[in-house]
Every structure is written in structure tokens, then in C-alpha cells.
N, CA, C and O atoms as a GROMACS GRO file, in nm:
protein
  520
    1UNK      N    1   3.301   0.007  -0.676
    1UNK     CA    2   3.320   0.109  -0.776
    1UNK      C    3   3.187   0.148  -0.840
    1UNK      O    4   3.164   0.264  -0.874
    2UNK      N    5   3.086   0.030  -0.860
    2UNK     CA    6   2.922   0.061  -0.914
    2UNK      C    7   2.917   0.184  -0.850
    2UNK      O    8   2.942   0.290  -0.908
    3UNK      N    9   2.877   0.172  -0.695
    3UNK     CA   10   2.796   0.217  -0.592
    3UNK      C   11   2.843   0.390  -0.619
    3UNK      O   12   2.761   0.481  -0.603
    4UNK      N   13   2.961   0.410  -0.653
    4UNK     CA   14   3.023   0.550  -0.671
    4UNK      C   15   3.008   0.623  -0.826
    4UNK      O   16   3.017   0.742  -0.855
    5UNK      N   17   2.984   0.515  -0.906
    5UNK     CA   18   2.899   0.603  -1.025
    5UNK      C   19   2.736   0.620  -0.983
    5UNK      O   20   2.677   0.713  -1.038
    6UNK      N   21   2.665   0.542  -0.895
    6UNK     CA   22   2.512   0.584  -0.904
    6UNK      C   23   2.555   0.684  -0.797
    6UNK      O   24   2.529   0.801  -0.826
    7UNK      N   25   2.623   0.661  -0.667
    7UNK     CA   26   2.601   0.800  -0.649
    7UNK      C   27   2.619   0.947  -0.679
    7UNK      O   28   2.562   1.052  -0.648
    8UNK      N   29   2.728   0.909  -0.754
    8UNK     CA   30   2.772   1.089  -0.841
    8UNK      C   31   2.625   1.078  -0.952
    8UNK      O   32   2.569   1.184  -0.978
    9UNK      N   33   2.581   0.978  -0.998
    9UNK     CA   34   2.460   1.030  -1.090
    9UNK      C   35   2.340   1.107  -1.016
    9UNK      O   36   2.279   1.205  -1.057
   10UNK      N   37   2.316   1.007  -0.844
   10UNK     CA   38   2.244   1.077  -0.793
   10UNK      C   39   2.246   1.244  -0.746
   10UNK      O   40   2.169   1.335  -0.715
   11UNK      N   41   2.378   1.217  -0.764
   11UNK     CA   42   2.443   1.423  -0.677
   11UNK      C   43   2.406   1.502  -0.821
   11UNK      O   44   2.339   1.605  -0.823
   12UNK      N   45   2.455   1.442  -0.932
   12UNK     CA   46   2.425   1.523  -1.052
   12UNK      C   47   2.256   1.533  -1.059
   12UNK      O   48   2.195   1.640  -1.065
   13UNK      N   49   2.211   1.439  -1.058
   13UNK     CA   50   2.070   1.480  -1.104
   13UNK      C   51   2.016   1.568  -1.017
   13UNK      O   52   1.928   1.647  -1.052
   14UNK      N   53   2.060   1.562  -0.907
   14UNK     CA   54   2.024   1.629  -0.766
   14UNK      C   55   2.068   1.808  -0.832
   14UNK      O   56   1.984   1.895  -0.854
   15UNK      N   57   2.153   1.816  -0.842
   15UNK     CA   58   2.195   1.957  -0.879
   15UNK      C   59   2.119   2.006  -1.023
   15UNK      O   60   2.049   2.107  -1.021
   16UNK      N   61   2.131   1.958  -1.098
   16UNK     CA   62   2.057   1.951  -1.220
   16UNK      C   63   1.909   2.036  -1.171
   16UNK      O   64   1.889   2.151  -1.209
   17UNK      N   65   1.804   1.958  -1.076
   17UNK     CA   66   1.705   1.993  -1.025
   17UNK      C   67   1.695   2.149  -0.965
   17UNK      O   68   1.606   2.234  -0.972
   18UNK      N   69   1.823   2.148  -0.907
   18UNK     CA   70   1.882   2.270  -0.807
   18UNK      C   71   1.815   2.370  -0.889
   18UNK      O   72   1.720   2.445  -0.866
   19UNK      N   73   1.929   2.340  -1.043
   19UNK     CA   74   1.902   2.497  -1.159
   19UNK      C   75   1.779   2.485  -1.170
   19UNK      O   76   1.764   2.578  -1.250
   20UNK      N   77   1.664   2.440  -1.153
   20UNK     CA   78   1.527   2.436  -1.117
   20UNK      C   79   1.478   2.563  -1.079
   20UNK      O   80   1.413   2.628  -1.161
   21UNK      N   81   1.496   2.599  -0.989
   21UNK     CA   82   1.457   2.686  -0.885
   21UNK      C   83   1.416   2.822  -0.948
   21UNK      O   84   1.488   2.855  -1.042
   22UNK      N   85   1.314   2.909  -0.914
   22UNK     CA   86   1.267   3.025  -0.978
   22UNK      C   87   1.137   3.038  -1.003
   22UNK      O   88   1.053   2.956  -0.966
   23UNK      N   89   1.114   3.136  -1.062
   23UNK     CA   90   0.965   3.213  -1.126
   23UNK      C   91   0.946   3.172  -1.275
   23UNK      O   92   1.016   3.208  -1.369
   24UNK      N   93   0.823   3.080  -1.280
   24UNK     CA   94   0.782   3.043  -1.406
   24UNK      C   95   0.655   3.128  -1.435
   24UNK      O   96   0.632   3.206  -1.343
   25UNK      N   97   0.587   3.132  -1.515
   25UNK     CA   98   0.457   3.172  -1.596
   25UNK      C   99   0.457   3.117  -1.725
   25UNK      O  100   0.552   3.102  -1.802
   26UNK      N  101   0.286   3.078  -1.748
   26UNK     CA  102   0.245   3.017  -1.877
   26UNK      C  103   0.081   3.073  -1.809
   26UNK      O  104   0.030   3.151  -1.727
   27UNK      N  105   0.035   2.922  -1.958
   27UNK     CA  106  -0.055   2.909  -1.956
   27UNK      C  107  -0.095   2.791  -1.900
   27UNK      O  108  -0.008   2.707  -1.880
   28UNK      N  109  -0.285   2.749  -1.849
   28UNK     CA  110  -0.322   2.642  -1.860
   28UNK      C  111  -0.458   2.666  -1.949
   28UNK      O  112  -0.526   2.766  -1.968
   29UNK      N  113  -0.470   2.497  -2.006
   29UNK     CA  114  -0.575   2.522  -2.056
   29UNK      C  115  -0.696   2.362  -2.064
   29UNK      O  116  -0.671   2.261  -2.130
   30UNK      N  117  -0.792   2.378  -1.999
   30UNK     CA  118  -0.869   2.251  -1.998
   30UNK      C  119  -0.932   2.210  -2.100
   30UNK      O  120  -1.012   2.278  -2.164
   31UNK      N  121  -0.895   2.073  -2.128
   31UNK     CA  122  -0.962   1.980  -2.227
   31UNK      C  123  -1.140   1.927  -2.164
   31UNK      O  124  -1.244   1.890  -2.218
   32UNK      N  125  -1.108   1.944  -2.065
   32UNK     CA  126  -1.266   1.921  -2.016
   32UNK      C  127  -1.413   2.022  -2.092
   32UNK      O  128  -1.490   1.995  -2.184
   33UNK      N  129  -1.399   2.166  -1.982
   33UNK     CA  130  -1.459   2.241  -1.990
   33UNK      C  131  -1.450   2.370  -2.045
   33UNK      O  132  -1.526   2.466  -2.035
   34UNK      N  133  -1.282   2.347  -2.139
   34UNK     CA  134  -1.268   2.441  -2.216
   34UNK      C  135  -1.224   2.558  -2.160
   34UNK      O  136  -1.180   2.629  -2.250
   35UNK      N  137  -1.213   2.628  -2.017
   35UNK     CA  138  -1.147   2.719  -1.960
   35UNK      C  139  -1.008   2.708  -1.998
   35UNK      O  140  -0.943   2.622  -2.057
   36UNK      N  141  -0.980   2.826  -1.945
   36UNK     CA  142  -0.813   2.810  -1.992
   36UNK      C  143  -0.789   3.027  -1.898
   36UNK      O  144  -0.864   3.125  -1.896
   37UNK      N  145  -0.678   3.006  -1.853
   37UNK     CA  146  -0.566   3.140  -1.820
   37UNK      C  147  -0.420   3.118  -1.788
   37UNK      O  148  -0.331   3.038  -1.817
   38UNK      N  149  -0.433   3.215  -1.722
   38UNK     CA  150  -0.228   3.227  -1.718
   38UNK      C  151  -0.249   3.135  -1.561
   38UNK      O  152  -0.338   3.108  -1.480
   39UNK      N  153  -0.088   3.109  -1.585
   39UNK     CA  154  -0.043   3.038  -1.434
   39UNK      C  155   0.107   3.080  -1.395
   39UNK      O  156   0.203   3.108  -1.468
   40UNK      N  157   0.093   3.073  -1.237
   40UNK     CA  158   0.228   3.138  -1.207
   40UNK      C  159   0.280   3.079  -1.107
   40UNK      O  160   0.216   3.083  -1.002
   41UNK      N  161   0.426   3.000  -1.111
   41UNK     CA  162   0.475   2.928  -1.011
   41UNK      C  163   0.605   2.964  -0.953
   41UNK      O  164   0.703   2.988  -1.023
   42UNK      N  165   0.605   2.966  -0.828
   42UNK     CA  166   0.730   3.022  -0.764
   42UNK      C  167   0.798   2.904  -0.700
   42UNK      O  168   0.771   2.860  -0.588
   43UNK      N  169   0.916   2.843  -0.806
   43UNK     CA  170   0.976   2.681  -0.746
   43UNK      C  171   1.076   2.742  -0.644
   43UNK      O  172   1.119   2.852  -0.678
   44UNK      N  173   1.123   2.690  -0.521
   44UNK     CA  174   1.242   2.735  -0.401
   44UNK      C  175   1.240   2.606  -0.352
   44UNK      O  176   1.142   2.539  -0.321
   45UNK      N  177   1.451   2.552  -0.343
   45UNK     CA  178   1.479   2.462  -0.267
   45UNK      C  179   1.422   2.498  -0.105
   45UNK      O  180   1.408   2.601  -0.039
   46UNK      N  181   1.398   2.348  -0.081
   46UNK     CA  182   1.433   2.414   0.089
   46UNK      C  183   1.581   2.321   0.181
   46UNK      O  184   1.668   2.247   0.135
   47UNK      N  185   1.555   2.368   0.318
   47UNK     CA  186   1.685   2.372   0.371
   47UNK      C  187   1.701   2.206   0.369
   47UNK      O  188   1.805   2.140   0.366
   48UNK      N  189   1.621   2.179   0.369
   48UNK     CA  190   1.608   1.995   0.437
   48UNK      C  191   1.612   1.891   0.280
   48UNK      O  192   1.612   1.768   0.279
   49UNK      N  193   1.616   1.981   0.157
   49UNK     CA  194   1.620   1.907   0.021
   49UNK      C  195   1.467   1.893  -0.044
   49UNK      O  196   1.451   1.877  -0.165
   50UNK      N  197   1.340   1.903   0.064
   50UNK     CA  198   1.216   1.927  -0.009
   50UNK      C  199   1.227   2.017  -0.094
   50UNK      O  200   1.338   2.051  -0.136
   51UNK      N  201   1.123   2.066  -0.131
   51UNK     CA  202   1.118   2.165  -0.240
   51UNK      C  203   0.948   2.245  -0.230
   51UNK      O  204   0.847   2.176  -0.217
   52UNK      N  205   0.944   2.361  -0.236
   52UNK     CA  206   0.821   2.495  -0.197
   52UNK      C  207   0.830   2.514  -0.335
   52UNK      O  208   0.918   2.508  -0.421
   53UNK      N  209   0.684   2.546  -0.327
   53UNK     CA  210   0.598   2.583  -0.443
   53UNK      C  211   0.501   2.697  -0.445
   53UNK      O  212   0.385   2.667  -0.418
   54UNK      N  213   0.518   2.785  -0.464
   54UNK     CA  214   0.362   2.894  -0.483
   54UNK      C  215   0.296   2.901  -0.585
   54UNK      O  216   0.340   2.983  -0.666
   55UNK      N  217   0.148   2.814  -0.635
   55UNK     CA  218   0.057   2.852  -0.758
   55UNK      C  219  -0.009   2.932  -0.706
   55UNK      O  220  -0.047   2.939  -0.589
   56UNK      N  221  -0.040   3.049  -0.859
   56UNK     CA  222  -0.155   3.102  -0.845
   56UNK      C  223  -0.179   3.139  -1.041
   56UNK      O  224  -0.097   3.172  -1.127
   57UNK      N  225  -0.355   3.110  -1.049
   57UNK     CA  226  -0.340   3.092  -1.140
   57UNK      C  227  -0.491   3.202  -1.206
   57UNK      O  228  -0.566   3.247  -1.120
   58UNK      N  229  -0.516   3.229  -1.328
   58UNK     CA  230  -0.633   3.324  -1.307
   58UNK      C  231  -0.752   3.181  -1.407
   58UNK      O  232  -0.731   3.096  -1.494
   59UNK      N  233  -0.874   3.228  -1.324
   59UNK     CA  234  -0.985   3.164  -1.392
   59UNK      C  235  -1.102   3.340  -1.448
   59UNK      O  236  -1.132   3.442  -1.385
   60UNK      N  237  -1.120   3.311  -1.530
   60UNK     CA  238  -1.240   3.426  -1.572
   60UNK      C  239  -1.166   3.572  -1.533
   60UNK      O  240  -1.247   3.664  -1.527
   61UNK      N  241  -1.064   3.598  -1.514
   61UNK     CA  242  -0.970   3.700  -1.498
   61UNK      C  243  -0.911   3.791  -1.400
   61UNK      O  244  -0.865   3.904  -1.393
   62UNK      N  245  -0.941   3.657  -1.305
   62UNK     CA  246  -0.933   3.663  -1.174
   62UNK      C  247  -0.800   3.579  -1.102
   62UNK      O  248  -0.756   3.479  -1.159
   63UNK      N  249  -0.767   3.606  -1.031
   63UNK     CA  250  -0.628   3.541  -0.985
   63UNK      C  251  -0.666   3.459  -0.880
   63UNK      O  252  -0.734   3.514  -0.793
   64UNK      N  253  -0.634   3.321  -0.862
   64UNK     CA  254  -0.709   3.213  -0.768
   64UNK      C  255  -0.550   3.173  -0.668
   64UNK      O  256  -0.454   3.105  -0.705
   65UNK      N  257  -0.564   3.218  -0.583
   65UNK     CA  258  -0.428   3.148  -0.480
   65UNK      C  259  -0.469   3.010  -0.450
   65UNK      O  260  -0.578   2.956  -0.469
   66UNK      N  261  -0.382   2.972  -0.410
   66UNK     CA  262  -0.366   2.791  -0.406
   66UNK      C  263  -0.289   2.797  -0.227
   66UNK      O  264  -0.218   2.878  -0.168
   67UNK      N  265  -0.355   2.651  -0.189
   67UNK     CA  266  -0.227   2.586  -0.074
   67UNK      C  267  -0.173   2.506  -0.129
   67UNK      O  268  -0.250   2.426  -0.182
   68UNK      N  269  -0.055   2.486  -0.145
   68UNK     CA  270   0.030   2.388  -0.187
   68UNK      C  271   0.054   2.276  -0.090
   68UNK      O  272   0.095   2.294   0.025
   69UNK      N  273   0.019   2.122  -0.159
   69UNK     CA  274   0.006   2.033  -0.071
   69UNK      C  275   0.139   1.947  -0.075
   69UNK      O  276   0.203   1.894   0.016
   70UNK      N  277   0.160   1.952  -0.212
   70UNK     CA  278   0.277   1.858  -0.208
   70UNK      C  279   0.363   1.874  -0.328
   70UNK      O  280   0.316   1.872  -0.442
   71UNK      N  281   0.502   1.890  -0.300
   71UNK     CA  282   0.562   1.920  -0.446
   71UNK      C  283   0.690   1.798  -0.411
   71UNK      O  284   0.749   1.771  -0.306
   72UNK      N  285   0.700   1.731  -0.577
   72UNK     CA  286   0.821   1.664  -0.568
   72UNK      C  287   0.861   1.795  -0.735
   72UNK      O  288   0.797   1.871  -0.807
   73UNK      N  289   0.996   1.750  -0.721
   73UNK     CA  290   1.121   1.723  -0.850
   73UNK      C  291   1.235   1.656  -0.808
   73UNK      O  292   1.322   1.667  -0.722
   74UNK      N  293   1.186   1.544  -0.947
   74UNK     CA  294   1.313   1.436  -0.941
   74UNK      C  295   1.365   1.436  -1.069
   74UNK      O  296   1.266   1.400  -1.134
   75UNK      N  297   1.446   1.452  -1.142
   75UNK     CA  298   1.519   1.402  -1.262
   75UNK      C  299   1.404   1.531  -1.394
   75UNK      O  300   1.344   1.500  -1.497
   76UNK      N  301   1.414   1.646  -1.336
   76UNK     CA  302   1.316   1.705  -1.388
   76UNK      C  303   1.212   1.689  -1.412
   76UNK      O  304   1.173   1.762  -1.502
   77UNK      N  305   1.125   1.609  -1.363
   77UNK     CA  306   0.964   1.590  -1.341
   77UNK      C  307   0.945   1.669  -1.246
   77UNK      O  308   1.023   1.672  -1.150
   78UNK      N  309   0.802   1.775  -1.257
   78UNK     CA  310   0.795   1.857  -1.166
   78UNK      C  311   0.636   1.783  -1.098
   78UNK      O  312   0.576   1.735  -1.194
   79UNK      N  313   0.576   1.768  -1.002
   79UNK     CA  314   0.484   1.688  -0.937
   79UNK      C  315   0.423   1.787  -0.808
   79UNK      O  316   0.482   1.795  -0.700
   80UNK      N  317   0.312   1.852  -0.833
   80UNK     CA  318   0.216   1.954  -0.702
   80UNK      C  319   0.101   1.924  -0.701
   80UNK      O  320   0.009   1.902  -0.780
   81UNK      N  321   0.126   1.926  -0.581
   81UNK     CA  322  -0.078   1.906  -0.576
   81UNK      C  323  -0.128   2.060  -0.487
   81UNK      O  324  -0.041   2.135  -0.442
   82UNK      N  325  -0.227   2.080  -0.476
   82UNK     CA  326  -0.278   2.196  -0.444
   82UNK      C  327  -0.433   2.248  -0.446
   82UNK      O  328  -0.506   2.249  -0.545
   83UNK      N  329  -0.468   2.290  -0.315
   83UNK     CA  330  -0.617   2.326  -0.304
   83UNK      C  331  -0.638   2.410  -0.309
   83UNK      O  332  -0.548   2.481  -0.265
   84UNK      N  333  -0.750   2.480  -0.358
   84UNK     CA  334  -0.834   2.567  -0.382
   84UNK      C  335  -0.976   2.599  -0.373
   84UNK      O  336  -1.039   2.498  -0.404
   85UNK      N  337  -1.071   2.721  -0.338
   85UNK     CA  338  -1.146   2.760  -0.344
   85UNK      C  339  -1.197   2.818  -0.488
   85UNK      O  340  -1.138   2.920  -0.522
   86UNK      N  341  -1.272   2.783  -0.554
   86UNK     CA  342  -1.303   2.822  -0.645
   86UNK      C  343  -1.477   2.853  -0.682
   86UNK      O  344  -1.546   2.755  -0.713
   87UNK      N  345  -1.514   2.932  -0.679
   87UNK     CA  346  -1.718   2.984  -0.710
   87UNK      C  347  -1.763   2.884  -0.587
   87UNK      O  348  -1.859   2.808  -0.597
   88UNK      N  349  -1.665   2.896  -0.448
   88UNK     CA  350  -1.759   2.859  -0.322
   88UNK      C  351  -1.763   2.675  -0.369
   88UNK      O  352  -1.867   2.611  -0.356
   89UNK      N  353  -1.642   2.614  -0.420
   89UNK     CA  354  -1.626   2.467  -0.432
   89UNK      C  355  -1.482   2.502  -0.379
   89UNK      O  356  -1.416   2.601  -0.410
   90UNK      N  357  -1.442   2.379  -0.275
   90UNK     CA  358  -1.320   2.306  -0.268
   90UNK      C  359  -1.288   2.250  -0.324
   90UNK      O  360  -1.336   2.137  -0.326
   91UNK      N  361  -1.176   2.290  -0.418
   91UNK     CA  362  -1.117   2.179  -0.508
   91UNK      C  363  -0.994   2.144  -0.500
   91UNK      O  364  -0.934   2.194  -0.405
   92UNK      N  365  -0.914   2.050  -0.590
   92UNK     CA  366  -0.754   1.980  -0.550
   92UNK      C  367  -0.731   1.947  -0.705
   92UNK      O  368  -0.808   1.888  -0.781
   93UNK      N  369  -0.596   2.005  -0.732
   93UNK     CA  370  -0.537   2.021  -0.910
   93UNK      C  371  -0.465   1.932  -0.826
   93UNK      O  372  -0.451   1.937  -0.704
   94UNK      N  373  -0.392   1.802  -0.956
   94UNK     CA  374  -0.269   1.775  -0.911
   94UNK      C  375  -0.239   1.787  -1.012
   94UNK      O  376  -0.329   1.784  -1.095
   95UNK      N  377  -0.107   1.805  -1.055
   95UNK     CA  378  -0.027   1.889  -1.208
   95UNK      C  379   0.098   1.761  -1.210
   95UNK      O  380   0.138   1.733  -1.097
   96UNK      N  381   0.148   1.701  -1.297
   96UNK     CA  382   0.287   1.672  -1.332
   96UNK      C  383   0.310   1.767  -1.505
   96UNK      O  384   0.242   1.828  -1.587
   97UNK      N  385   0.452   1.723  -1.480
   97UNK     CA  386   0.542   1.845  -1.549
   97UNK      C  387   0.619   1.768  -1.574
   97UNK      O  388   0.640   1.661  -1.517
   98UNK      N  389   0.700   1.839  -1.712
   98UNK     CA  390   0.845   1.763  -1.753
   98UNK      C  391   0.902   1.908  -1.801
   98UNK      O  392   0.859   1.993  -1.880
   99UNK      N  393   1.022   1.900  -1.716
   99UNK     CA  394   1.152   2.017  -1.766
   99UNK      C  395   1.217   1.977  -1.938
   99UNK      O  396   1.301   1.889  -1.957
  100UNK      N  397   1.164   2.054  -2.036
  100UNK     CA  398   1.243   2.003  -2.151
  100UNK      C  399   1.323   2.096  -2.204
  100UNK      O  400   1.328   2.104  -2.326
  101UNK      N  401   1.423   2.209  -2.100
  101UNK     CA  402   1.544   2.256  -2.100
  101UNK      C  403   1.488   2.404  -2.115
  101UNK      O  404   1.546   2.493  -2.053
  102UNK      N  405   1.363   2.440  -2.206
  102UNK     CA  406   1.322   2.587  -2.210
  102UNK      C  407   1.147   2.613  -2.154
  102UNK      O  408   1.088   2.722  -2.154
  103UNK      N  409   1.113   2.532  -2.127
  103UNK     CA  410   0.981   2.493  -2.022
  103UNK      C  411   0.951   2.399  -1.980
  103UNK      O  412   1.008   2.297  -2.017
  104UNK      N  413   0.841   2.393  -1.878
  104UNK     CA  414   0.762   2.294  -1.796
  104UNK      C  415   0.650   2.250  -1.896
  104UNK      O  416   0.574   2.331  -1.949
  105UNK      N  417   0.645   2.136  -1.915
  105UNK     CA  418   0.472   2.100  -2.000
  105UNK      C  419   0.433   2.010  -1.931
  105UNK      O  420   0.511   1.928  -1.883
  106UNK      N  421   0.291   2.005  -1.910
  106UNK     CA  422   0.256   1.873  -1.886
  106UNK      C  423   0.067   1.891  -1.821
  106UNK      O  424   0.008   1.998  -1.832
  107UNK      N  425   0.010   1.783  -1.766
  107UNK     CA  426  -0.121   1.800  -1.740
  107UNK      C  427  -0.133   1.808  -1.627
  107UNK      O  428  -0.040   1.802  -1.547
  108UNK      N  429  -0.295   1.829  -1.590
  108UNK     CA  430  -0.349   1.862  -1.449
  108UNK      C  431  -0.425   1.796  -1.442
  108UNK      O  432  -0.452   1.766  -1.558
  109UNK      N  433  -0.530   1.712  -1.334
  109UNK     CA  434  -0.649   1.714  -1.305
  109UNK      C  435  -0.683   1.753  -1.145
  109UNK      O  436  -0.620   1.750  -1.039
  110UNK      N  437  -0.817   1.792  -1.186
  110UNK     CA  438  -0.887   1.878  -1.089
  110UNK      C  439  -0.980   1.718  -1.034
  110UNK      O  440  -0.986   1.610  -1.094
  111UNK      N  441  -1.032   1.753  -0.920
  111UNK     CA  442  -1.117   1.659  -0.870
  111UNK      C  443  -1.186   1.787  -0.717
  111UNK      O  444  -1.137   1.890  -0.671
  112UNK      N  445  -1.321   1.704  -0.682
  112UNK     CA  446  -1.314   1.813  -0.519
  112UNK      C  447  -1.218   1.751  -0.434
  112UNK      O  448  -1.157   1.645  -0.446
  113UNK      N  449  -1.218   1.822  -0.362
  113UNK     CA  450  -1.040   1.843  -0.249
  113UNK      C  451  -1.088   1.761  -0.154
  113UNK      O  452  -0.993   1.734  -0.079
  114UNK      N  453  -1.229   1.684  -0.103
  114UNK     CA  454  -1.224   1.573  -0.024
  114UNK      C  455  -1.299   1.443  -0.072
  114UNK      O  456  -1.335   1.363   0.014
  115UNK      N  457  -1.322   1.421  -0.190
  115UNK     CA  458  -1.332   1.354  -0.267
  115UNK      C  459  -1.258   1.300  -0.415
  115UNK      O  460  -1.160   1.361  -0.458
  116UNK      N  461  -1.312   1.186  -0.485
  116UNK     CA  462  -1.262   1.164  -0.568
  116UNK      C  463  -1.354   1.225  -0.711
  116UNK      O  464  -1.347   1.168  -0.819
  117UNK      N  465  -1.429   1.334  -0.692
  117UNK     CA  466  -1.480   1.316  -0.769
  117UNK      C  467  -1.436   1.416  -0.902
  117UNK      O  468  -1.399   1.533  -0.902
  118UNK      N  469  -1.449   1.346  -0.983
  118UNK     CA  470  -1.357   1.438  -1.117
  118UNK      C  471  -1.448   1.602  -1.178
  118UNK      O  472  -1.567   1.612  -1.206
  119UNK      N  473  -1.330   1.723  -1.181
  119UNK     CA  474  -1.416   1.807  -1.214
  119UNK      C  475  -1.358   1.843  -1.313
  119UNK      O  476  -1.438   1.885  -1.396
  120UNK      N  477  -1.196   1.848  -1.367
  120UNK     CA  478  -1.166   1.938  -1.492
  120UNK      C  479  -1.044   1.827  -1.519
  120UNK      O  480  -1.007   1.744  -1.435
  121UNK      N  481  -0.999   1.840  -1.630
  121UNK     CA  482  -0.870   1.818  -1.655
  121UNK      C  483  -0.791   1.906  -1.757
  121UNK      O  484  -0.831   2.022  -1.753
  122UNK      N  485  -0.675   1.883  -1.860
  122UNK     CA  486  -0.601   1.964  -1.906
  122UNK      C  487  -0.434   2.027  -1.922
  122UNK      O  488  -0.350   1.973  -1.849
  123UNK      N  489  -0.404   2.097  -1.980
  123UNK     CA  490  -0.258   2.100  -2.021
  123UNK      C  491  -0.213   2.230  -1.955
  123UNK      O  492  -0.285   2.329  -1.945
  124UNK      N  493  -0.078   2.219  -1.907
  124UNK     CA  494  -0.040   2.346  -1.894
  124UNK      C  495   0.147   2.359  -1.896
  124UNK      O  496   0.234   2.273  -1.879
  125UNK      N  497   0.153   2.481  -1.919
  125UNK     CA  498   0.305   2.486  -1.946
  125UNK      C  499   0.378   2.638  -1.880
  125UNK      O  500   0.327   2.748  -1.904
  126UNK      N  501   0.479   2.626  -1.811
  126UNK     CA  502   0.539   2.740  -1.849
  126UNK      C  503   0.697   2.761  -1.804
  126UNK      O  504   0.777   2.694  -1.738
  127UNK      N  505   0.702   2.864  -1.860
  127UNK     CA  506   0.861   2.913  -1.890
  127UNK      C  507   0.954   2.996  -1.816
  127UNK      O  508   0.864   3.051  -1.753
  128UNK      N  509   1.088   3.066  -1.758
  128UNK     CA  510   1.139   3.112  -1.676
  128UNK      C  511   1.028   3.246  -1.647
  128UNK      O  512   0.951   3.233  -1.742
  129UNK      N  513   1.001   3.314  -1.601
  129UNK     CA  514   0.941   3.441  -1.598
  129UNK      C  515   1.046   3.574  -1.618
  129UNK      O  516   1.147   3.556  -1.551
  130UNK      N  517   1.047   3.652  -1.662
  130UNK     CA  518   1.116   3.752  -1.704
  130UNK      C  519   1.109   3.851  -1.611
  130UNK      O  520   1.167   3.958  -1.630
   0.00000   0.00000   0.00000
């Protein structure tokens, strides 16, 4: 009888995640180096239960596309990592997030994309897109 309440918790949280899905926009903004613009994420289940991600975000007022390397959501934690080209550097954001019912908040850090080496960090948040 356990085994049939964790799994209906697991199906619920599972669906819960589902209403996830959509077009967010905010902001980010670094505690490092003080930059900061808008950010824009396109969350979509996929067929197999992963989950697709599209960032793109603007630096100096410019719009920076991303590859998306890896996205989890579990229990509303949202979790991406993602590379970028940025002023002729390879770099790699990884972002976690927490769903708190009317946005995403949470931090980033930047490092270069084949190293460990640290370049930015910082906050970012955002909300359904309209």
C-alpha cells in the first residue's frame, strides 16, 4: 500500500512539472561584474519525459543565443546548462531555478565552456511571458 502512495506522489509531481511548460522572460543580473539584461526561456516537454529548453538572453543590448546542454525539472527546480559565444570567448552558464507558483528565481554561474575557470556569477528570474 506504501509503494502506491509514492507512486501517485511521483505521477503528481510529475504533472505538476507538466504545467511547467511555456514562454518565460525576466531578468538576469550579475553579482560579479555587475552586467545585467533581459532573459528568455522557451520550457517544452518532450516525447520521451526529458524536457527542451531555448535561452537567449541580451548582454550590452544585444541578444546572445545559447546551445542548450542540459535541462532537468524535478519537483519544480528548474536546472540548464548552456554554451555560448560571447566577445569571441566560449563560455558555459549553468542556472538552477525554483518555481514559486508566479516565477522562476534563482542563480547562474558562468565559467569558460572547456574549463573550470570562473567568469561571472548572479541572479536571475522570470515569469510566464505574455
Amino acid at each position: 500500500m506504501r509503494w502506491i502512495t509514492v507512486l501517485f506522489l511521483l505521477l503528481a509531481a510529475s504533472a505538476a512539472d507538466r504545467d511547467l511548460a511555456g514562454r518565460y522572460a525576466g531578468q538576469w543580473k550579475s553579482t560579479g561584474s555587475g552586467g545585467e539584461g533581459a532573459i528568455r526561456l522557451n520550457l517544452e516537454p518532450g516525447a520521451d519525459g526529458a524536457w527542451k529548453c531555448d535561452v537567449v538572453f541580451t548582454f550590452a543590448g544585444s541578444d546572445v543565443t545559447t546551445t542548450v546542454k542540459s535541462v532537468k525539472l524535478n519537483q519544480s527546480k528548474l536546472e540548464i546548462s548552456y554554451d555560448f559565444d560571447l566577445l569571441g570567448n566560449k563560455l558555459r552558464s549553468k542556472t538552477e531555478g525554483q518555481w514559486d507558483g508566479k516565477a522562476f528565481t534563482g542563480h547562474y554561474w558562468t565559467t569558460v565552456a572547456d574549463g573550470d575557470t570562473d567568469v561571472d556569477q548572479g541572479e536571475w528570474n522570470a515569469t510566464p511571458a505574455k
